[in-house]
ChimeraX commands (.cxc) that place a marker at each C-alpha (Angstrom):
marker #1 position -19.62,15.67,10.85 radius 0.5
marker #1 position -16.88,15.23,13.07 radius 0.5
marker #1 position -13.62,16.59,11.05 radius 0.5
marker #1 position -11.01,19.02,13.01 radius 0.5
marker #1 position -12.29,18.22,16.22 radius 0.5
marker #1 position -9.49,18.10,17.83 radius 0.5
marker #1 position -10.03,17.26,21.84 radius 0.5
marker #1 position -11.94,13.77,20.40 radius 0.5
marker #1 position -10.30,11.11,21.80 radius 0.5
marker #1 position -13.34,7.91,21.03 radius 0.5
marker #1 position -16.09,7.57,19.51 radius 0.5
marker #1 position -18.02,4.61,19.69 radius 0.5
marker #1 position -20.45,3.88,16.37 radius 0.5
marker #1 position -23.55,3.21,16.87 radius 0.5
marker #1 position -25.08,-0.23,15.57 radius 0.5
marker #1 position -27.41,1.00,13.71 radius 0.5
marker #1 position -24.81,3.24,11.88 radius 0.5
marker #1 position -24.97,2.40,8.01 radius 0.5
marker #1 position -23.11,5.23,6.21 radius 0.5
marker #1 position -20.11,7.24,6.85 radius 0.5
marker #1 position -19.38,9.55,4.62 radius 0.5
marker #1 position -16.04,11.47,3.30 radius 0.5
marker #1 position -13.69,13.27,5.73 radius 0.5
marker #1 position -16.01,12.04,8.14 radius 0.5
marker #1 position -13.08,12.30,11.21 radius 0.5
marker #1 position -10.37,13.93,9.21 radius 0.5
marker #1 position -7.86,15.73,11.30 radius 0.5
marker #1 position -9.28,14.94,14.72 radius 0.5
marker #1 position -5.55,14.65,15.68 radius 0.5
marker #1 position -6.31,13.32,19.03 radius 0.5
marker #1 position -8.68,10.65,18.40 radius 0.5
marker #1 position -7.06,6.87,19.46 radius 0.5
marker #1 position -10.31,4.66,18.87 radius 0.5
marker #1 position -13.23,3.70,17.55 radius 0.5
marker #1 position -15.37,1.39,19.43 radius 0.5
marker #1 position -17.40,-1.48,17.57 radius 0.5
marker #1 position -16.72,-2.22,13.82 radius 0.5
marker #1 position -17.21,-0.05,11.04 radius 0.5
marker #1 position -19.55,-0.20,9.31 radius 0.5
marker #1 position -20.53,-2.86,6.17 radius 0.5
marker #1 position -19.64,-0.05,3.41 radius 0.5
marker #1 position -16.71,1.20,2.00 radius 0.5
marker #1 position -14.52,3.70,3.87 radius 0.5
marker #1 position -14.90,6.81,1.89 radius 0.5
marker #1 position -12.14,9.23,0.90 radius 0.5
marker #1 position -10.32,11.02,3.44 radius 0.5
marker #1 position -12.48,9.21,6.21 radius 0.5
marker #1 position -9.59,9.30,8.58 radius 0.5
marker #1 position -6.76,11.56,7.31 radius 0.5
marker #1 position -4.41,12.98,9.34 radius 0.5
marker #1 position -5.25,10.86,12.60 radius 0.5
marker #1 position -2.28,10.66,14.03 radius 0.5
marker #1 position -3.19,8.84,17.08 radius 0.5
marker #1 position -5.51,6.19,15.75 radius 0.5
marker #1 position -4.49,2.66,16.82 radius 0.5
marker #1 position -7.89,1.01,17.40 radius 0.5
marker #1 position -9.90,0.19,14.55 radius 0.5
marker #1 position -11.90,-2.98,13.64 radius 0.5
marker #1 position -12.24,-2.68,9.79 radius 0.5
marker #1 position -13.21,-6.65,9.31 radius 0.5
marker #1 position -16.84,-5.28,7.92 radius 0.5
marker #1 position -15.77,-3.30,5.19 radius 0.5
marker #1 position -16.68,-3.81,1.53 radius 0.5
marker #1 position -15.87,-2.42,-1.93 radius 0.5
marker #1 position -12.86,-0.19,-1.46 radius 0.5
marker #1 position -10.80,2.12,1.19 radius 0.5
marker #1 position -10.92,5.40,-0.53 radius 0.5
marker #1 position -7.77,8.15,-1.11 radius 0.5
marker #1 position -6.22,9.05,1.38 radius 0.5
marker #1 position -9.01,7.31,3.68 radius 0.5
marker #1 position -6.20,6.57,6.59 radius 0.5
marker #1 position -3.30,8.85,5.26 radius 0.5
marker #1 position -1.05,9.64,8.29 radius 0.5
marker #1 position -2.23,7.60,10.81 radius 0.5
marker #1 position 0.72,7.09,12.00 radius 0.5
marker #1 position 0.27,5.02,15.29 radius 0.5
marker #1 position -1.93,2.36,13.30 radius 0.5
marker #1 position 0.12,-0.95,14.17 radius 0.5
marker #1 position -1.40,-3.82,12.34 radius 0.5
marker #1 position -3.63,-3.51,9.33 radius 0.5
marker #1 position -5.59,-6.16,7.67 radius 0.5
marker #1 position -8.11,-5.39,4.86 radius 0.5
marker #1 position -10.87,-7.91,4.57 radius 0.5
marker #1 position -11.76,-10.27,1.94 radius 0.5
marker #1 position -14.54,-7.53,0.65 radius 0.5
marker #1 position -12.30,-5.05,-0.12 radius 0.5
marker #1 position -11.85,-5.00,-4.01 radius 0.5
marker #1 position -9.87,-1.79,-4.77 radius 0.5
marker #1 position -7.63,0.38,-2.18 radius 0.5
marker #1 position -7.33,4.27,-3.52 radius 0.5
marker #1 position -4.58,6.79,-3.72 radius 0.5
marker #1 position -2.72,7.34,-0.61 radius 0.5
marker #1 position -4.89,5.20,0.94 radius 0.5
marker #1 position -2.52,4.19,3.87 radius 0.5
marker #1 position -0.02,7.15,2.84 radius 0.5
marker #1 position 2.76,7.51,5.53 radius 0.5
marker #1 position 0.44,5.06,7.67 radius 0.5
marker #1 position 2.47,4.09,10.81 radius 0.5
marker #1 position 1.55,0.03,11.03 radius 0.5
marker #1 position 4.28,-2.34,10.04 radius 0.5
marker #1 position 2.21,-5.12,9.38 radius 0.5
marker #1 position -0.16,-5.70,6.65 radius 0.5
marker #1 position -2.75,-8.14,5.49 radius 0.5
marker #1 position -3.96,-7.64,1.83 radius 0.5
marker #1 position -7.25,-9.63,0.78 radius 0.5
marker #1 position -7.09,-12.46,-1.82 radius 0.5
marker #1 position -9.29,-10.73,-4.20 radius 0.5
marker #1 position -7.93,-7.50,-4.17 radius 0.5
marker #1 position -8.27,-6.13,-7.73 radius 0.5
marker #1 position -6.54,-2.76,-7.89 radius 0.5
marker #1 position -4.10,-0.27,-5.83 radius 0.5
marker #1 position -3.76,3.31,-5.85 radius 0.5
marker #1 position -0.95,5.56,-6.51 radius 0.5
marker #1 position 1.11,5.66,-3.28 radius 0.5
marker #1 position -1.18,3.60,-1.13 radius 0.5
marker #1 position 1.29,2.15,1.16 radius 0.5
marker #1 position 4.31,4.71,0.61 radius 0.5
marker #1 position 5.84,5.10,3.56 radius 0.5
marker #1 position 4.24,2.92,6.05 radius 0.5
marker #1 position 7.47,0.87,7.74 radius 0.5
marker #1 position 6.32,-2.57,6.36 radius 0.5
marker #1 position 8.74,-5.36,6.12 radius 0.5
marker #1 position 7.29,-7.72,4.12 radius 0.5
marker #1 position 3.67,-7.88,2.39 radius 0.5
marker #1 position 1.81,-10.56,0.22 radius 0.5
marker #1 position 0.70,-9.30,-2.91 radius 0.5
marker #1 position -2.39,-11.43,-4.14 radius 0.5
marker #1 position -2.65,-12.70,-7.90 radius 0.5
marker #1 position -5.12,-10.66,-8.53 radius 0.5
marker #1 position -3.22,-7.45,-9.02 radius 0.5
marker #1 position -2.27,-6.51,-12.37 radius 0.5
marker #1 position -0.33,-3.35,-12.32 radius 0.5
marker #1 position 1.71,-1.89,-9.15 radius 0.5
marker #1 position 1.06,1.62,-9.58 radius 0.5
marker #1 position 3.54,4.87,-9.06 radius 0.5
marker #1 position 5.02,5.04,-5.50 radius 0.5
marker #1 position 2.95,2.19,-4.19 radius 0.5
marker #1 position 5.27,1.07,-2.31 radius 0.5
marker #1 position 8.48,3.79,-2.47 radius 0.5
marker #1 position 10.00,4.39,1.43 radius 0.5
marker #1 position 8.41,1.38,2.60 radius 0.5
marker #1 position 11.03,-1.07,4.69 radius 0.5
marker #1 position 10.01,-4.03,2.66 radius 0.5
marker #1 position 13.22,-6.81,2.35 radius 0.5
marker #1 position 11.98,-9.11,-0.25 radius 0.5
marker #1 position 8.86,-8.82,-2.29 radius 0.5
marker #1 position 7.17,-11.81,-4.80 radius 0.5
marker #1 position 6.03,-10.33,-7.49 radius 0.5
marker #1 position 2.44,-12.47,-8.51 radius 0.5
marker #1 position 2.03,-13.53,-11.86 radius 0.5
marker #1 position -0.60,-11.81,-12.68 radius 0.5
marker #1 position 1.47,-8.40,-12.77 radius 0.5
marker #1 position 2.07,-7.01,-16.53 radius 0.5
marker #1 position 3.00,-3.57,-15.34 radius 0.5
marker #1 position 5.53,-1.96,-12.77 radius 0.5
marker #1 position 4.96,1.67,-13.01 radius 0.5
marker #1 position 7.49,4.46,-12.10 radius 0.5
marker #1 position 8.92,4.30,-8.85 radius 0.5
marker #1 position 6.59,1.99,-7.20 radius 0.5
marker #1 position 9.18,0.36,-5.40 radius 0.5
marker #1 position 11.73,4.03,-5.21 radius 0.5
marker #1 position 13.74,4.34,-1.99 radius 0.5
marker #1 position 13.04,1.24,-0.03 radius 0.5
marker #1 position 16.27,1.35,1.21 radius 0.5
marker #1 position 16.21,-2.10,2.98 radius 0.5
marker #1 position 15.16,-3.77,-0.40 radius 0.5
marker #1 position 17.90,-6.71,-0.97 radius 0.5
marker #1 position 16.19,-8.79,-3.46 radius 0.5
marker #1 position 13.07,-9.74,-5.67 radius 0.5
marker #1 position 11.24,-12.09,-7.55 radius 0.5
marker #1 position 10.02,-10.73,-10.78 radius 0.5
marker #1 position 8.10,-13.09,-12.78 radius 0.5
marker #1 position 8.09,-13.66,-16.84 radius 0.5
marker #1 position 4.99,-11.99,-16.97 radius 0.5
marker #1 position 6.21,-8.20,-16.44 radius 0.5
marker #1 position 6.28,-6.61,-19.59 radius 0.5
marker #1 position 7.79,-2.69,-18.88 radius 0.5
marker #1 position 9.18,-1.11,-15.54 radius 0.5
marker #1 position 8.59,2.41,-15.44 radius 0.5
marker #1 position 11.20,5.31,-14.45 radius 0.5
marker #1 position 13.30,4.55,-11.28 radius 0.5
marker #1 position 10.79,1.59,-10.33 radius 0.5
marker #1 position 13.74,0.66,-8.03 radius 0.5
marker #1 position 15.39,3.83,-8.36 radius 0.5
marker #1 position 17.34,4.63,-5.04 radius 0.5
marker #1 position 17.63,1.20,-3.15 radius 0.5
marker #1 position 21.09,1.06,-1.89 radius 0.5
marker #1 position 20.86,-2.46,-0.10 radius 0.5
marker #1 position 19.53,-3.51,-3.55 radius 0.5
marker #1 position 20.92,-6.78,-4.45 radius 0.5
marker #1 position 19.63,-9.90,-6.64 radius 0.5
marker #1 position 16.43,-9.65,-8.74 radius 0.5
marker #1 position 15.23,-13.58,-9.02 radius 0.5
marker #1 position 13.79,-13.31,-12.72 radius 0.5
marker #1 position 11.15,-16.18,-14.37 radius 0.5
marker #1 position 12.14,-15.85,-17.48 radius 0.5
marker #1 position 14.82,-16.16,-19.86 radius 0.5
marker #1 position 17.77,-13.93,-20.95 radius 0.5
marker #1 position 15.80,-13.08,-24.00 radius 0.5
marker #1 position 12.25,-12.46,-22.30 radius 0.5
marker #1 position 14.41,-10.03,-19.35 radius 0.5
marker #1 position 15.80,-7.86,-22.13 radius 0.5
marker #1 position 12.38,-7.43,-23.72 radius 0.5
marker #1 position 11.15,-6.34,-21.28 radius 0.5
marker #1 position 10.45,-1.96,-21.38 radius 0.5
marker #1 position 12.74,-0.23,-19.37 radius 0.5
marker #1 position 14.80,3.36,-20.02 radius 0.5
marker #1 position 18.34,3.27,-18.90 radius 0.5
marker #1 position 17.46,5.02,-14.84 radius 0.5
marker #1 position 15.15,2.38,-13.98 radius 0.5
marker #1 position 17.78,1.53,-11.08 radius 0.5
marker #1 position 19.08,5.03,-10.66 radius 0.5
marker #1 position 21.20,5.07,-7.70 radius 0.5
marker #1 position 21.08,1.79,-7.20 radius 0.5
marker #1 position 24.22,0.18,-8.25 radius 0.5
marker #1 position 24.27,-3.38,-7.44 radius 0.5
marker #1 position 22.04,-6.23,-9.01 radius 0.5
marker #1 position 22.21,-9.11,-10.75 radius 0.5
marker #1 position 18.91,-10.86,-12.55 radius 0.5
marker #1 position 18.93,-14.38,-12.48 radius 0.5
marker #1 position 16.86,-16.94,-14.40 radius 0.5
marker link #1:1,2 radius 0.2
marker link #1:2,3 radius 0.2
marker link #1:3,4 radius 0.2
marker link #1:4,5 radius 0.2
marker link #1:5,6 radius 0.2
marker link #1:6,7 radius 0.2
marker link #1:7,8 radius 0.2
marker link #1:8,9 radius 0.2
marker link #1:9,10 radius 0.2
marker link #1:10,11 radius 0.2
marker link #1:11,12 radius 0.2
marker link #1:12,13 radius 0.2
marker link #1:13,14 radius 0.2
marker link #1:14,15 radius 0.2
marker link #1:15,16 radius 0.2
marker link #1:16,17 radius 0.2
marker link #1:17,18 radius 0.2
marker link #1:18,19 radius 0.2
marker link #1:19,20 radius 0.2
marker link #1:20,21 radius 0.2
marker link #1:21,22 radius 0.2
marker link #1:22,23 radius 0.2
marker link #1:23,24 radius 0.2
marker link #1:24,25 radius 0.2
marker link #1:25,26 radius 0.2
marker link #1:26,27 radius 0.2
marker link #1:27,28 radius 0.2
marker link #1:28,29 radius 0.2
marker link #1:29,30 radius 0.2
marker link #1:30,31 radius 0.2
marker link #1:31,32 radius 0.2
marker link #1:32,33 radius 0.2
marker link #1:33,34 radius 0.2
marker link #1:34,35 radius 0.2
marker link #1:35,36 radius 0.2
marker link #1:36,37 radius 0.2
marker link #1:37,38 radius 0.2
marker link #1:38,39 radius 0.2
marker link #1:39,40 radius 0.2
marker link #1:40,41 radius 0.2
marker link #1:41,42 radius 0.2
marker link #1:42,43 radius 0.2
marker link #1:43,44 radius 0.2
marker link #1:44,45 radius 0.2
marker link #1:45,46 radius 0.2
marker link #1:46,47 radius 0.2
marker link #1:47,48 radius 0.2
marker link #1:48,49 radius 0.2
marker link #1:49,50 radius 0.2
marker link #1:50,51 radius 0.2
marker link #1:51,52 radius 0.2
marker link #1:52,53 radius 0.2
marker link #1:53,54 radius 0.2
marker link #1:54,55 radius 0.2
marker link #1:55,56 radius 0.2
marker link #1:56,57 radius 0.2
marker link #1:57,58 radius 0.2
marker link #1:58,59 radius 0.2
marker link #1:59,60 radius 0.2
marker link #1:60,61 radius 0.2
marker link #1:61,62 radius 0.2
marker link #1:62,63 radius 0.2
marker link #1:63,64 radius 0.2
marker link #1:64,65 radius 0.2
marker link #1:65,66 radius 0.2
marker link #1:66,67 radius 0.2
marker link #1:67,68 radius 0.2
marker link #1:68,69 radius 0.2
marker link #1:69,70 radius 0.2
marker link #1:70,71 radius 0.2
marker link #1:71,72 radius 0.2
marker link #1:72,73 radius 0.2
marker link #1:73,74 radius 0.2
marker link #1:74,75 radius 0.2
marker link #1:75,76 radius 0.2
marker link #1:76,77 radius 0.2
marker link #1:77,78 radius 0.2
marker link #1:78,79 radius 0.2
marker link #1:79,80 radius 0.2
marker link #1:80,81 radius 0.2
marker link #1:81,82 radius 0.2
marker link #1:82,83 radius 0.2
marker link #1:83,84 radius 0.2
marker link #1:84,85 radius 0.2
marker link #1:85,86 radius 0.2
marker link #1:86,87 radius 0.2
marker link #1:87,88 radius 0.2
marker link #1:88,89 radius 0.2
marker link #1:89,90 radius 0.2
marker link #1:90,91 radius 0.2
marker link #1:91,92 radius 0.2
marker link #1:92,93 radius 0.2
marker link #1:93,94 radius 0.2
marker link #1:94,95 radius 0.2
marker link #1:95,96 radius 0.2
marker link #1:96,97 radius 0.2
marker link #1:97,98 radius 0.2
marker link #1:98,99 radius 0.2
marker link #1:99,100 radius 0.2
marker link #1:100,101 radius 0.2
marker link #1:101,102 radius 0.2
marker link #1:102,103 radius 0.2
marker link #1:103,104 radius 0.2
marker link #1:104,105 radius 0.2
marker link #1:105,106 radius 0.2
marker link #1:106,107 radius 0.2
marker link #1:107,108 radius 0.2
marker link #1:108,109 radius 0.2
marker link #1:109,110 radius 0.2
marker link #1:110,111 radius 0.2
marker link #1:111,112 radius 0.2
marker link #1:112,113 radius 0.2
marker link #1:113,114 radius 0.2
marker link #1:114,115 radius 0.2
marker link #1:115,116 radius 0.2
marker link #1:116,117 radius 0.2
marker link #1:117,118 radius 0.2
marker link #1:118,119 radius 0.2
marker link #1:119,120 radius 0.2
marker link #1:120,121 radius 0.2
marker link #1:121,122 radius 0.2
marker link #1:122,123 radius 0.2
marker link #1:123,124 radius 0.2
marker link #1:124,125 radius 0.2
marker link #1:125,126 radius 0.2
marker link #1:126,127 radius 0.2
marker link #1:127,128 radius 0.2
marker link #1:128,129 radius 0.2
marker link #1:129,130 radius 0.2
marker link #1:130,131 radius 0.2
marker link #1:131,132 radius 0.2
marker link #1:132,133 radius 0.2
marker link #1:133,134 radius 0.2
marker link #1:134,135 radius 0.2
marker link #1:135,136 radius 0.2
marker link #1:136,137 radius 0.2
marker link #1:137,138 radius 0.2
marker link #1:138,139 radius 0.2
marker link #1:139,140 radius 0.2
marker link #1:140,141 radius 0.2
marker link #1:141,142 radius 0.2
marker link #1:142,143 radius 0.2
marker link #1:143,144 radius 0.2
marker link #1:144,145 radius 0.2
marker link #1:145,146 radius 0.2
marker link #1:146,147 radius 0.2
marker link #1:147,148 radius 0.2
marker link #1:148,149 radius 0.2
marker link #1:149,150 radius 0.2
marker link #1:150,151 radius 0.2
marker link #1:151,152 radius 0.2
marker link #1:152,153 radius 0.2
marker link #1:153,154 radius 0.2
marker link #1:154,155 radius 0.2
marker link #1:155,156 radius 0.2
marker link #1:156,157 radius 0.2
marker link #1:157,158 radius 0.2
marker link #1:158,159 radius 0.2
marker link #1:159,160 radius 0.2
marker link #1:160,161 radius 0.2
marker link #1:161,162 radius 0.2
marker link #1:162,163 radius 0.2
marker link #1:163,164 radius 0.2
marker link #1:164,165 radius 0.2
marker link #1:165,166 radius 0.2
marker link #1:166,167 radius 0.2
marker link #1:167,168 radius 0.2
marker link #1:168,169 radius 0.2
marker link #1:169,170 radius 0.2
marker link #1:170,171 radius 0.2
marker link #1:171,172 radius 0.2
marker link #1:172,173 radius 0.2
marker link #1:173,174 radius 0.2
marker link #1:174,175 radius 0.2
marker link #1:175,176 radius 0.2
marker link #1:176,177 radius 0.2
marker link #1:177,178 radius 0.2
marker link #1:178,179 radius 0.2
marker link #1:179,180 radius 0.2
marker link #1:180,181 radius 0.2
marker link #1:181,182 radius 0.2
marker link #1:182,183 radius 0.2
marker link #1:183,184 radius 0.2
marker link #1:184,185 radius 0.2
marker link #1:185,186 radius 0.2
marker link #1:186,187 radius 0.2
marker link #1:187,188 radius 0.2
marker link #1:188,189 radius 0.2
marker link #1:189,190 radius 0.2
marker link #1:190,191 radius 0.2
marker link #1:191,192 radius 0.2
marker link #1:192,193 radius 0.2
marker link #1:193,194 radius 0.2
marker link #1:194,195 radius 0.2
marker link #1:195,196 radius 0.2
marker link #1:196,197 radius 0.2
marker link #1:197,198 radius 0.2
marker link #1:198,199 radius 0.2
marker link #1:199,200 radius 0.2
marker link #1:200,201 radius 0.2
marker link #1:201,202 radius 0.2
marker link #1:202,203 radius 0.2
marker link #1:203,204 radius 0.2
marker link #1:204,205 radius 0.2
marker link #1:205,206 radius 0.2
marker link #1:206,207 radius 0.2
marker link #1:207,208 radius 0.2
marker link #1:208,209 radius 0.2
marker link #1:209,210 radius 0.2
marker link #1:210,211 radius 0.2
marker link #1:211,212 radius 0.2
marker link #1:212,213 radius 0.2
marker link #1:213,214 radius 0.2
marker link #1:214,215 radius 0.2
marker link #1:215,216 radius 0.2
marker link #1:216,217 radius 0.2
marker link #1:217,218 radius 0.2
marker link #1:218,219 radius 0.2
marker link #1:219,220 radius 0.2
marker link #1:220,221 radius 0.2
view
């Protein structure tokens, strides 16, 4: 309704506002704020792509999931916390997002391919609720340290690729296969903190470039 308008600068939703729908503001490059809440639904794909100057948004209403690519390149975002009603985030959710802080909720059941690659986090919760960390999740992210939760089986290729600040991490016994270059590229890349035994780390799945480039790490159990 309001995509590629690009002299908006605010809009301010109406309270009796119940749906927006996909692409709703995408590429209305100009647009810094939106006054009130959104709405209590999920924010649809591509609601907000490509708004570079977004950095006021109150998204404490929102339920279900934050579709792909719903705030992809909005890079002046600051702060980001996703409410407890929030179940799944989608693909490149929060792709290249600008905020370096971010709140994920407690229930959170699934993330999408590259849905926080490249925002300039330093340090995130993930909750125990997720069970894979998908491809590029977070690659190019600033992230120092990361706890892995236990409830992670899978650590698909190159979710963590190019965090270049990266030092050390704690991977629990749980973790059954890292995909290709999962930490591929992470020059600062020091100490993984493992749960497990000797045994249980060389188990684990791995093909010989899952730390391409990085060439400096020591598990310990």
């Amino acid at each position: 309704a309001f995509a590629d308008c690009a002299s908006l600068t605010e809009v301010v939703l109406p309270t009796s506002l119940t749906t927006i729908h996909s692409a709703a503001f995408a590429n209305d490059t100009a647009l810094l704020s939106i006054g009130r809440p959104f709405p209590k639904q999920q924010v649809e794909d591509h609601t907000f792509a490509n708004c570079w100057s977004l950095n006021d948004i109150d998204l404490s209403n929102v339920v279900g999931k934050i579709g792909r690519h719903a705030f992809s390149l909005c890079r002046s975002m600051t702060d980001i916390s996703i409410p407890e009603g929030v179940e799944s985030i989608g693909d490149s959710a929060f792709f290249y997002c600008g905020a370096t802080s971010l709140h994920l909720p407690s229930n959170l059941g699934s993330i999408g391919r590259g849905a926080f690659q490249g925002m300039p986090i330093t340090s995130v919760e993930i909750p125990n609720t997720i069970h894979t960390l998908p491809y590029f999740a977070f690659a190019f992210t600033h992230l120092k340290h990361v706890s892995i939760p236990s409830s992670v089986t899978v650590m698909e290729s190159s979710c963590f690729e190019c965090c270049y600040e990266l030092e050390s991490i704690d991977i629990p016994s749980t973790v059954t296969s890292f995909g290709h270059a999962v930490f591929a590229n992470c020059p600062s890349f020091r100490y993984i903190n493992y749960g497990g035994t000797i045994e249980q780390w060389n188990s684990i799945e791995k093909d010989d470039r899952w730390y391409k480039g990085t060439w400096h790490y020591t598990p310990l159990t």
